[in-house]
Biotite code that builds the C-alpha atoms (Angstrom):
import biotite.structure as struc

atoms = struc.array([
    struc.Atom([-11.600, 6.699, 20.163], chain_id="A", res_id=1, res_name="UNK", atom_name="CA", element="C"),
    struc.Atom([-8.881, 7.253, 18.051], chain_id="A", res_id=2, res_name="UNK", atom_name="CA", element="C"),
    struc.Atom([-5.371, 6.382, 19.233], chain_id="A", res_id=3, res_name="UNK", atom_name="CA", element="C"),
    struc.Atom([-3.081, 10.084, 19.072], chain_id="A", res_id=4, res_name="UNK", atom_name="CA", element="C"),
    struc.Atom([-1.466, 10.075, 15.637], chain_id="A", res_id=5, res_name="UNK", atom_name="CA", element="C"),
    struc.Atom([2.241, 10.737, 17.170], chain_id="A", res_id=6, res_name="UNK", atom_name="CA", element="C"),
    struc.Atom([1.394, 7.129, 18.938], chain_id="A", res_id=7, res_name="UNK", atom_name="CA", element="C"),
    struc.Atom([1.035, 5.472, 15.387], chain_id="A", res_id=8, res_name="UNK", atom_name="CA", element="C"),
    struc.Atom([3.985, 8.020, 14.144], chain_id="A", res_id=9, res_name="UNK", atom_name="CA", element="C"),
    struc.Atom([6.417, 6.619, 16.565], chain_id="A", res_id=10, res_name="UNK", atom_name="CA", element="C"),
    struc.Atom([5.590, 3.218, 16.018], chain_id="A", res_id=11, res_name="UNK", atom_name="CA", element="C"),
    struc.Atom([5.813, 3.501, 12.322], chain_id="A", res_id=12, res_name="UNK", atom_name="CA", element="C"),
    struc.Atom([8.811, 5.241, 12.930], chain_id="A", res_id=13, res_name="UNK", atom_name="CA", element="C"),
    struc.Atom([10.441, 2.576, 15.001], chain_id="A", res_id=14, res_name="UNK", atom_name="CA", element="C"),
    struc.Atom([9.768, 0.258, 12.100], chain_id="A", res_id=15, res_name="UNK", atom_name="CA", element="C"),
    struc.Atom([11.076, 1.955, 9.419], chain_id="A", res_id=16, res_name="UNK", atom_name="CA", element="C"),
    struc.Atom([14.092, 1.949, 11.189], chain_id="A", res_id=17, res_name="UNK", atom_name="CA", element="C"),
    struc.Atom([14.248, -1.833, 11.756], chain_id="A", res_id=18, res_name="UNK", atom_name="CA", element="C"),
    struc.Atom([12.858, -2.179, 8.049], chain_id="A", res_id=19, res_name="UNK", atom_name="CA", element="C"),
    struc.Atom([15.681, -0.333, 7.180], chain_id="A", res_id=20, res_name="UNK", atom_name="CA", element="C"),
    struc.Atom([18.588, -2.191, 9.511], chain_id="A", res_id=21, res_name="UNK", atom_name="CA", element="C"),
    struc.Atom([17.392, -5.471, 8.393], chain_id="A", res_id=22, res_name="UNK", atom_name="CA", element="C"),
    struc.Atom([16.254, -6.228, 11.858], chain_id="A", res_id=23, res_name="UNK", atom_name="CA", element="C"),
    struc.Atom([13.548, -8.714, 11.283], chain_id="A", res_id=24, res_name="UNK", atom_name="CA", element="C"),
    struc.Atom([13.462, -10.378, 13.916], chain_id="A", res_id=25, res_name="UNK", atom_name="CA", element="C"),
    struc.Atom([12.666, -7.311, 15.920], chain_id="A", res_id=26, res_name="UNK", atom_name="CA", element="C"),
    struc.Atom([9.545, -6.202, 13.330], chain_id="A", res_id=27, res_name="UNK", atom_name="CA", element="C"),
    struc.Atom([7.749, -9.017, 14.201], chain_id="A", res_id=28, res_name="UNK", atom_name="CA", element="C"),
    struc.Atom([6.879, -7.051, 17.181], chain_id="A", res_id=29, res_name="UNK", atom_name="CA", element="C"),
    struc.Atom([6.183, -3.830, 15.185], chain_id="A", res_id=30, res_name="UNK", atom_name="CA", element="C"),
    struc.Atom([4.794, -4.698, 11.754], chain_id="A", res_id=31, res_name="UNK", atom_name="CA", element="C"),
    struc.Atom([1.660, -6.961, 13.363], chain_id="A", res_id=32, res_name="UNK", atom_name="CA", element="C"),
    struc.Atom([0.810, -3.551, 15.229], chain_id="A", res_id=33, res_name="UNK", atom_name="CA", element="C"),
    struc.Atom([0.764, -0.521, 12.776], chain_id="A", res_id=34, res_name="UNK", atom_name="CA", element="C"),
    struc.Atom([-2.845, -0.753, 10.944], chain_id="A", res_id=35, res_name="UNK", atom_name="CA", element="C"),
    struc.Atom([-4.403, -1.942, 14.365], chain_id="A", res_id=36, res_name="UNK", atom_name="CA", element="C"),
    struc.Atom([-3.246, 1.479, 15.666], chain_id="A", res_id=37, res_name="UNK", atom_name="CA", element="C"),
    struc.Atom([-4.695, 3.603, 13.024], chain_id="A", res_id=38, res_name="UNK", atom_name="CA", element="C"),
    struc.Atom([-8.682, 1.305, 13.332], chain_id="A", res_id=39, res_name="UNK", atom_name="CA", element="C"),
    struc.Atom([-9.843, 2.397, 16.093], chain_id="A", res_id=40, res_name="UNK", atom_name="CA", element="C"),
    struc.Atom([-12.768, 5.395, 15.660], chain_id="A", res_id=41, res_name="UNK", atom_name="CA", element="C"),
    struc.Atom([-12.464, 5.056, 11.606], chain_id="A", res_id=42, res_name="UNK", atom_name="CA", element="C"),
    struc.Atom([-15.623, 4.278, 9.676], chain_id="A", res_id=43, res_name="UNK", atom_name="CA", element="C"),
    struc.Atom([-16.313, 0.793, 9.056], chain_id="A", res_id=44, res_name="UNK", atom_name="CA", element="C"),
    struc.Atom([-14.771, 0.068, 5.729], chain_id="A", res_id=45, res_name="UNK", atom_name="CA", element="C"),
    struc.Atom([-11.591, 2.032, 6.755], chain_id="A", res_id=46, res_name="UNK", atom_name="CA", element="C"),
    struc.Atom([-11.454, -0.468, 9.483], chain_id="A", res_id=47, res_name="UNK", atom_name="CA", element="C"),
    struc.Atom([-11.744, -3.133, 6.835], chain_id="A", res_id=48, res_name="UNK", atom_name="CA", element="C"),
    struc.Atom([-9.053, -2.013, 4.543], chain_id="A", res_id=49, res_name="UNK", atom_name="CA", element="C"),
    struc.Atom([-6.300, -1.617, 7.370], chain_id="A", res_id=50, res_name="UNK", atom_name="CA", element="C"),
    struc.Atom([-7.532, -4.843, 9.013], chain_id="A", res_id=51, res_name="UNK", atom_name="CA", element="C"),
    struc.Atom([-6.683, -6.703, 5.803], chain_id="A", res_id=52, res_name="UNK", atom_name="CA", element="C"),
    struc.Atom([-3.310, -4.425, 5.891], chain_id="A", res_id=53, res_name="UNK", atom_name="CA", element="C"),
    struc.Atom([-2.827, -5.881, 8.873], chain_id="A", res_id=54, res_name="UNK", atom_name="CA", element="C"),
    struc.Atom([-3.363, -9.078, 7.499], chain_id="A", res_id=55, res_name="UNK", atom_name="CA", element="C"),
    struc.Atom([-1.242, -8.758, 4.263], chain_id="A", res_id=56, res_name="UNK", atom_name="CA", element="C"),
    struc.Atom([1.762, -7.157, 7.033], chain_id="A", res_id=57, res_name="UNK", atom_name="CA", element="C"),
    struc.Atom([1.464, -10.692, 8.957], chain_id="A", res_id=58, res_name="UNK", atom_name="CA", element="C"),
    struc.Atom([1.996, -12.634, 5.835], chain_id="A", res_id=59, res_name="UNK", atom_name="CA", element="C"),
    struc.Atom([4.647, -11.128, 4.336], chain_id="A", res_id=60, res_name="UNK", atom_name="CA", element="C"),
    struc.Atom([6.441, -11.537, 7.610], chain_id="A", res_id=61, res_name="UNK", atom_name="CA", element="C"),
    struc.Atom([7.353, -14.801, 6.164], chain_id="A", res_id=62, res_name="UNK", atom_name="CA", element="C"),
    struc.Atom([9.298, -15.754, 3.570], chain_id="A", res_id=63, res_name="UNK", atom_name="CA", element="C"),
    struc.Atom([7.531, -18.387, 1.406], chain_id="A", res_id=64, res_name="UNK", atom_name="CA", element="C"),
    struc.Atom([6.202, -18.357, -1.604], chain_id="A", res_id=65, res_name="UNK", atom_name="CA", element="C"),
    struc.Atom([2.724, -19.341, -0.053], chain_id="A", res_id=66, res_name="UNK", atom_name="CA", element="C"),
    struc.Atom([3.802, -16.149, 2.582], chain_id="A", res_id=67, res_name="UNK", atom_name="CA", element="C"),
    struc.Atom([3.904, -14.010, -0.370], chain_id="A", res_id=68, res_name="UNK", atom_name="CA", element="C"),
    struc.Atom([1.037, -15.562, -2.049], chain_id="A", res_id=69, res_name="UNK", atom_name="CA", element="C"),
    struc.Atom([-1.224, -14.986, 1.113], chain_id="A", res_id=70, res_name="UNK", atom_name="CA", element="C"),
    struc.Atom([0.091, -11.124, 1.941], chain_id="A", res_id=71, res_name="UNK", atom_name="CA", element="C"),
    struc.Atom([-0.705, -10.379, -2.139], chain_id="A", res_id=72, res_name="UNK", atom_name="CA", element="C"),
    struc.Atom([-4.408, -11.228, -1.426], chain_id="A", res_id=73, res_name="UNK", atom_name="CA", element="C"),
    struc.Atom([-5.060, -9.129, 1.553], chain_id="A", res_id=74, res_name="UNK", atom_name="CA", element="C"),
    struc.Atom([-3.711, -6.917, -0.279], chain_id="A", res_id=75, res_name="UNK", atom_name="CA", element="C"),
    struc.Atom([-5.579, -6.941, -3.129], chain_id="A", res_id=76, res_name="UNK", atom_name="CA", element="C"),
    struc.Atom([-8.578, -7.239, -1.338], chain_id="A", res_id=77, res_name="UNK", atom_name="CA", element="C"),
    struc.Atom([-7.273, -4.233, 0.566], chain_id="A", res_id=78, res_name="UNK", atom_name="CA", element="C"),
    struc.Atom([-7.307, -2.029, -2.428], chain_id="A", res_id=79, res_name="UNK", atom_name="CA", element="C"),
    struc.Atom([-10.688, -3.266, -3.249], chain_id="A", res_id=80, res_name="UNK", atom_name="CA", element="C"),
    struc.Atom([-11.917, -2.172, 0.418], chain_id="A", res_id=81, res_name="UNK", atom_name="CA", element="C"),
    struc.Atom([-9.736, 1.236, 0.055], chain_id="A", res_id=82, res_name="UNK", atom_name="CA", element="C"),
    struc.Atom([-12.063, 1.909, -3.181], chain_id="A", res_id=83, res_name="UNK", atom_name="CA", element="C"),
    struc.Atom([-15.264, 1.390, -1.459], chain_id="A", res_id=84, res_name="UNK", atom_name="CA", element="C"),
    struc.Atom([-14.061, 3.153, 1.490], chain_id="A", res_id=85, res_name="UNK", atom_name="CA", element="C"),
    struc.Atom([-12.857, 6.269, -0.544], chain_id="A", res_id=86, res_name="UNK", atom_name="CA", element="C"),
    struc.Atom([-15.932, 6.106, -2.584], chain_id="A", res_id=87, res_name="UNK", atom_name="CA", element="C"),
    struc.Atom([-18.294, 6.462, 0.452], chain_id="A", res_id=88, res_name="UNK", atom_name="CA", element="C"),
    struc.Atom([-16.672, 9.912, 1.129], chain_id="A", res_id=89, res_name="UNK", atom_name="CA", element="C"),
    struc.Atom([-17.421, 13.431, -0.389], chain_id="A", res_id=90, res_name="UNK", atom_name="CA", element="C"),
    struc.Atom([-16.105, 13.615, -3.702], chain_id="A", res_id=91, res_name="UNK", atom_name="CA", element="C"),
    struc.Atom([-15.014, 16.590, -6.299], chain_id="A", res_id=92, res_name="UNK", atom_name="CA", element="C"),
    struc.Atom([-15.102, 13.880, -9.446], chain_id="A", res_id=93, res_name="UNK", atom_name="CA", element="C"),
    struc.Atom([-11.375, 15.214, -10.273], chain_id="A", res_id=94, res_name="UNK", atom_name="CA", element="C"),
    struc.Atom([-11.271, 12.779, -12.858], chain_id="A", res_id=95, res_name="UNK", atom_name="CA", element="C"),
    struc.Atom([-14.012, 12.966, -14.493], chain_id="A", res_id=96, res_name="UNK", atom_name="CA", element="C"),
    struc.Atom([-13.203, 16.966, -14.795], chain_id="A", res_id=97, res_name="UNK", atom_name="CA", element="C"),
    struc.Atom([-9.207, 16.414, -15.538], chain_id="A", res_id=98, res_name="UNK", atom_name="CA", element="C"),
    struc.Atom([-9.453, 13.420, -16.918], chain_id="A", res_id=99, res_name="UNK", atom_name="CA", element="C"),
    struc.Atom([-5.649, 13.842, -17.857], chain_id="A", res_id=100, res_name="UNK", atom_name="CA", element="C"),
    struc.Atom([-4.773, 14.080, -14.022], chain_id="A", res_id=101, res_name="UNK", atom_name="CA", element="C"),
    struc.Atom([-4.688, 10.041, -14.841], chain_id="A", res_id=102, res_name="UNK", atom_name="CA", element="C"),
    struc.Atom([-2.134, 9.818, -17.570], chain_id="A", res_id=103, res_name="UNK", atom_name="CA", element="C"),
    struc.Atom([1.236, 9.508, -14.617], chain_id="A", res_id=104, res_name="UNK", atom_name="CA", element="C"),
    struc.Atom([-0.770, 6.750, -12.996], chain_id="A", res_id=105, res_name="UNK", atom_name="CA", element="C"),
    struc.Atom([-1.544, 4.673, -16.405], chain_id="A", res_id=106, res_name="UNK", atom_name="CA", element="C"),
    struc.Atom([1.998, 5.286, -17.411], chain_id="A", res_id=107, res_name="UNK", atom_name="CA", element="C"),
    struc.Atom([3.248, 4.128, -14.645], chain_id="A", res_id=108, res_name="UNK", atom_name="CA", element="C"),
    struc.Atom([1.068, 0.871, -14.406], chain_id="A", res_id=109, res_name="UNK", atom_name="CA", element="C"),
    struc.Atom([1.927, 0.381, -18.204], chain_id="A", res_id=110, res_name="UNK", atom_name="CA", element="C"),
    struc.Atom([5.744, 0.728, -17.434], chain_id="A", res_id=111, res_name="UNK", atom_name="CA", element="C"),
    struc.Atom([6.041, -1.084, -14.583], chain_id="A", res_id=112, res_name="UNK", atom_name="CA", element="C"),
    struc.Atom([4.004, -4.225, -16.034], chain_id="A", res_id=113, res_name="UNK", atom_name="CA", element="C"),
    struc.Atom([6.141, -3.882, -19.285], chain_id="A", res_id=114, res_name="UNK", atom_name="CA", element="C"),
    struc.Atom([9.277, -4.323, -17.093], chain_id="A", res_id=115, res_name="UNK", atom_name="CA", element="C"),
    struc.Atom([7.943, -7.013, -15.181], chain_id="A", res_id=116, res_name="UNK", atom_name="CA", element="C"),
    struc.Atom([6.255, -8.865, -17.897], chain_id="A", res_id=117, res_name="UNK", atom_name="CA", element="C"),
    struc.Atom([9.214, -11.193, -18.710], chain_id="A", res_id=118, res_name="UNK", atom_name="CA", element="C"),
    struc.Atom([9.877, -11.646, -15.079], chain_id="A", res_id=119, res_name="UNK", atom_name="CA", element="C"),
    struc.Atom([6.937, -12.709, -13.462], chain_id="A", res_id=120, res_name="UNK", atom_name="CA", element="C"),
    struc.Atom([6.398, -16.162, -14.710], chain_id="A", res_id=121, res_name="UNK", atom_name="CA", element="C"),
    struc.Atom([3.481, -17.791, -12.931], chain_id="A", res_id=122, res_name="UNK", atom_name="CA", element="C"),
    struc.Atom([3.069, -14.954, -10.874], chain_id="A", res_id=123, res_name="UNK", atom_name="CA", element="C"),
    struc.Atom([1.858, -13.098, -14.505], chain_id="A", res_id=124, res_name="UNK", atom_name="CA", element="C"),
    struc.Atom([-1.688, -12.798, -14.158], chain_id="A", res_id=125, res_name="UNK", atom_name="CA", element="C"),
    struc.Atom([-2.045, -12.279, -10.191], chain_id="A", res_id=126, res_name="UNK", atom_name="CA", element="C"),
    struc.Atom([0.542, -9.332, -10.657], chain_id="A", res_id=127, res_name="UNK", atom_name="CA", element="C"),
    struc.Atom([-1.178, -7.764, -13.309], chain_id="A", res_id=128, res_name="UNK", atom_name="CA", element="C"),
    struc.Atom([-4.754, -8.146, -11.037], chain_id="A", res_id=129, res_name="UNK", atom_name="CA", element="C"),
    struc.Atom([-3.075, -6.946, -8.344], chain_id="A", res_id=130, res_name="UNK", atom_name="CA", element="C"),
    struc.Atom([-1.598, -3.883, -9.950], chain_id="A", res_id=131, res_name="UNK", atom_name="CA", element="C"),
    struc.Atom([-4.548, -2.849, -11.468], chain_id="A", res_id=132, res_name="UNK", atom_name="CA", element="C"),
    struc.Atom([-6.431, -3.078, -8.345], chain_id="A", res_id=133, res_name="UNK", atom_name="CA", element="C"),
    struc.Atom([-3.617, -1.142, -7.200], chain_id="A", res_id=134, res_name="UNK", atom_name="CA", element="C"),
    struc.Atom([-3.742, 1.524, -9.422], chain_id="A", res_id=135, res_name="UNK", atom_name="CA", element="C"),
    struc.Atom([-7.357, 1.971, -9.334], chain_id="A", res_id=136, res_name="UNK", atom_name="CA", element="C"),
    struc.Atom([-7.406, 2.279, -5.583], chain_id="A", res_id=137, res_name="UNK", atom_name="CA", element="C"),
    struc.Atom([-4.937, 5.152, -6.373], chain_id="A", res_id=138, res_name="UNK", atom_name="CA", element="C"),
    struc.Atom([-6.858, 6.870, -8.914], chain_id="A", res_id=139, res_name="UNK", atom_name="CA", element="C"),
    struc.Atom([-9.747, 6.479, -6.580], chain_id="A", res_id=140, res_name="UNK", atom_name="CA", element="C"),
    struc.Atom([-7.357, 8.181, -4.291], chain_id="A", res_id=141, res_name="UNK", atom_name="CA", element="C"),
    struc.Atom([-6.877, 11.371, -6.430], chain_id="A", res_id=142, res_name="UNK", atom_name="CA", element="C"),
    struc.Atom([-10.471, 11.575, -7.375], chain_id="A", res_id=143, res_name="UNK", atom_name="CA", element="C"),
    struc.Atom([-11.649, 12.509, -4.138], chain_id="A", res_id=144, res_name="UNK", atom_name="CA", element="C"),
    struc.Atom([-9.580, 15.951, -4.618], chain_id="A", res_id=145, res_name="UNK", atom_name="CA", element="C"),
    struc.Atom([-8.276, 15.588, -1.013], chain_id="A", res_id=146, res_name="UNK", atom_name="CA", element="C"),
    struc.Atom([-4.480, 16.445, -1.313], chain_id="A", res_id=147, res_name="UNK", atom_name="CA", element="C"),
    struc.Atom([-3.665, 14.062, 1.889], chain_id="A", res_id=148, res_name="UNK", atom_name="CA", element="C"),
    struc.Atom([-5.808, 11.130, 0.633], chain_id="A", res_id=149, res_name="UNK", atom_name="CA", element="C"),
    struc.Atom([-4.172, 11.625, -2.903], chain_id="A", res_id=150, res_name="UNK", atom_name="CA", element="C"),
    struc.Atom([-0.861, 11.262, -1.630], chain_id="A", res_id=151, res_name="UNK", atom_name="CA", element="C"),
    struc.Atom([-1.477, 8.567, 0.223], chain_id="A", res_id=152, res_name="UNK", atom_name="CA", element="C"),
    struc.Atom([-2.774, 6.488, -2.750], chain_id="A", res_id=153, res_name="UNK", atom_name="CA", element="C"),
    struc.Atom([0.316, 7.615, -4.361], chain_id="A", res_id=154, res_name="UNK", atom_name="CA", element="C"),
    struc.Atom([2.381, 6.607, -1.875], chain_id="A", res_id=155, res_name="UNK", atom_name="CA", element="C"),
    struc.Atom([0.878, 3.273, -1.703], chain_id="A", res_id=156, res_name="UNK", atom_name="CA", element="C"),
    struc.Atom([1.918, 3.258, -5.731], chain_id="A", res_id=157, res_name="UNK", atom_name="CA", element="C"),
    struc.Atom([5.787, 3.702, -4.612], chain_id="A", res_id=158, res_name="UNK", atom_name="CA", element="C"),
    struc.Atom([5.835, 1.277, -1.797], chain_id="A", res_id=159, res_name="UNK", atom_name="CA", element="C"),
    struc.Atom([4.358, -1.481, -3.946], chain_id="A", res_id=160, res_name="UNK", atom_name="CA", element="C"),
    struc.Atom([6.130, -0.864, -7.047], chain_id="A", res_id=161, res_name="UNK", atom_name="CA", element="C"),
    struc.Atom([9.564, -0.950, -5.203], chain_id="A", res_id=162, res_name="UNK", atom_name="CA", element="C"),
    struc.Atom([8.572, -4.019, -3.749], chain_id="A", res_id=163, res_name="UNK", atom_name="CA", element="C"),
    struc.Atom([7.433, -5.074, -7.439], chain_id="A", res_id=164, res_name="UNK", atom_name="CA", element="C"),
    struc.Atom([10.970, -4.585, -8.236], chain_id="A", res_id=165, res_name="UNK", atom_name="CA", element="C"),
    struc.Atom([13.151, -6.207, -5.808], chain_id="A", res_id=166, res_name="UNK", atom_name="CA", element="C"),
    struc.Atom([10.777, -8.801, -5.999], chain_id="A", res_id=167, res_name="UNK", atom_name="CA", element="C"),
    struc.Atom([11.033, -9.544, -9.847], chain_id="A", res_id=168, res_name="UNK", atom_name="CA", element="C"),
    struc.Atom([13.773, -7.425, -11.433], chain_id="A", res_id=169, res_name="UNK", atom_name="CA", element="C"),
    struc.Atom([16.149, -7.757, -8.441], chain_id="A", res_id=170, res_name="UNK", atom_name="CA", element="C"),
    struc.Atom([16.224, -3.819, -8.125], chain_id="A", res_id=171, res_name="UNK", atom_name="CA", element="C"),
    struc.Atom([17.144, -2.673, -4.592], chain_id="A", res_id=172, res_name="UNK", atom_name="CA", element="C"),
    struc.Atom([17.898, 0.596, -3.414], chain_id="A", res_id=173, res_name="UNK", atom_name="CA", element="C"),
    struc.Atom([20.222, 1.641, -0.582], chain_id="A", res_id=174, res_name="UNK", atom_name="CA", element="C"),
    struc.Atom([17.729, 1.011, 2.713], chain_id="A", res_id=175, res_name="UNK", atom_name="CA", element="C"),
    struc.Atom([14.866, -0.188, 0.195], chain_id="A", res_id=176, res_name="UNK", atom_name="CA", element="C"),
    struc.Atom([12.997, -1.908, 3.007], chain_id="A", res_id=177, res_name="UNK", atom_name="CA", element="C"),
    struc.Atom([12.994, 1.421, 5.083], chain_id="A", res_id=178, res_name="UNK", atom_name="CA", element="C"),
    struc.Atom([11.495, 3.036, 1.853], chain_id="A", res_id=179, res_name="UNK", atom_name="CA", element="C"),
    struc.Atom([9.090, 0.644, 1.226], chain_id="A", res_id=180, res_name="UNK", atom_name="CA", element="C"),
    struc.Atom([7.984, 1.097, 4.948], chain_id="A", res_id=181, res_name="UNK", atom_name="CA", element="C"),
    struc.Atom([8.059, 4.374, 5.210], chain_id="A", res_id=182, res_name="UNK", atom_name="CA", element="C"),
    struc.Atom([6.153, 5.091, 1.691], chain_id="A", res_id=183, res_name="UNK", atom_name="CA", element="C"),
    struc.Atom([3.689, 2.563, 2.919], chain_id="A", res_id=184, res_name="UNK", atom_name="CA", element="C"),
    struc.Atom([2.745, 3.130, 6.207], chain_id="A", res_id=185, res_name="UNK", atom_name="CA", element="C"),
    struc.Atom([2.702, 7.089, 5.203], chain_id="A", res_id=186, res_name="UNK", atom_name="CA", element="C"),
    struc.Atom([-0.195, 5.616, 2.222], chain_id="A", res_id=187, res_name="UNK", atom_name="CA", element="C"),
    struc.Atom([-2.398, 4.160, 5.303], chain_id="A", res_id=188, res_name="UNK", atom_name="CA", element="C"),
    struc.Atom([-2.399, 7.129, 7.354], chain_id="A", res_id=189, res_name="UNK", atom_name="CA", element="C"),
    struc.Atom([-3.036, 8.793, 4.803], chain_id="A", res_id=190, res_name="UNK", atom_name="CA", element="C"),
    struc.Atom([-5.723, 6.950, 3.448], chain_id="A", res_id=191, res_name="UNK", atom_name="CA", element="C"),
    struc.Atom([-7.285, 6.658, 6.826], chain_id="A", res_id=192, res_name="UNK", atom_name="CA", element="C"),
    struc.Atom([-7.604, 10.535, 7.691], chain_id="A", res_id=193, res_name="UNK", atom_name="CA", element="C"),
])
């Protein structure tokens, strides 16, 4: 049984807003609880992906480099699990019919990577794994043809690059956290429909 989707849009909504005051303290409550909202009733590798969201959400609650470290596995393993779980559903091979409908997405993996090439240090190579896996999930995303599932691999894209660039280029927009929230919890509902 699937929980009502207004359930998982009011709790996302709650922590967007907290995201967006700074109120960490008060996420810890909210974060750990968004993907387990949207598992219940979704095929197995659905439940996979958002399980390691969940995961990657715990982690990053902290603040240390191994914090970090940890939540960039889930979720690279999470885009991994996305592209199995997209892949098990019908497909229209957009791609391989437009294959141009991928140009925006390798541009933007190209430019991001360029700008964060001198700023990533040792973080380099598990960046550049993790945006790829990114990108591909995203990609995987748009060749299903489904508008909603597209957009939410696009939206994953936005959270994760703004994070990419607070993180490494010190680039922060007015209520970034809210924007990264919002972008990203948007991407798993997405996703998961």
């Amino acid at each position: 049984m699937r929980i009502p989707r207004s359930a998982y849009a009011v709790l996302a909504a709650a922590d967007v807003a907290l995201a967006t005051r700074r109120l960490d303290k008060l996420r810890r409550f909210t974060k750990p609880l968004l993907m387990p909202a949207l598992i219940p009733g979704r095929d197995r590798t659905t439940q996979q992906a958002l399980a390691l969201g969940c995961a990657g959400d715990v982690a990053l609650l902290g603040t240390s480099q191994a914090a970090f470290t940890a939540g960039l596995g889930c979720f690279l393993l999470g885009h991994v699990t996305w592209i199995r779980a997209l892949r098990q559903r019908p497909s229209t091979a957009l791609l391989r019919r437009r294959p141009l409908l991928a140009a925006p997405y390798v541009a933007a993996w190209l430019g991001l990577n360029a700008v964060l090439w001198s700023r990533t240090g040792r973080d380099r190579v598990p960046v550049l794994a993790y945006s790829m896996a990114l990108t591909s999930m995203a990609l995987t995303a748009l060749d299903t043809g489904d508008v909603r599932t597209a957009a939410g691999g696009t939206a994953f894209l936005i959270s994760d690059t703004l994070l990419a660039l607070e993180r490494f280029a010190d680039i922060t927009l007015p209520g970034h956290e809210g924007l990264v929230m919002a972008t990203y919890t948007s991407a798993q509902a997405l996703l998961a429909d």
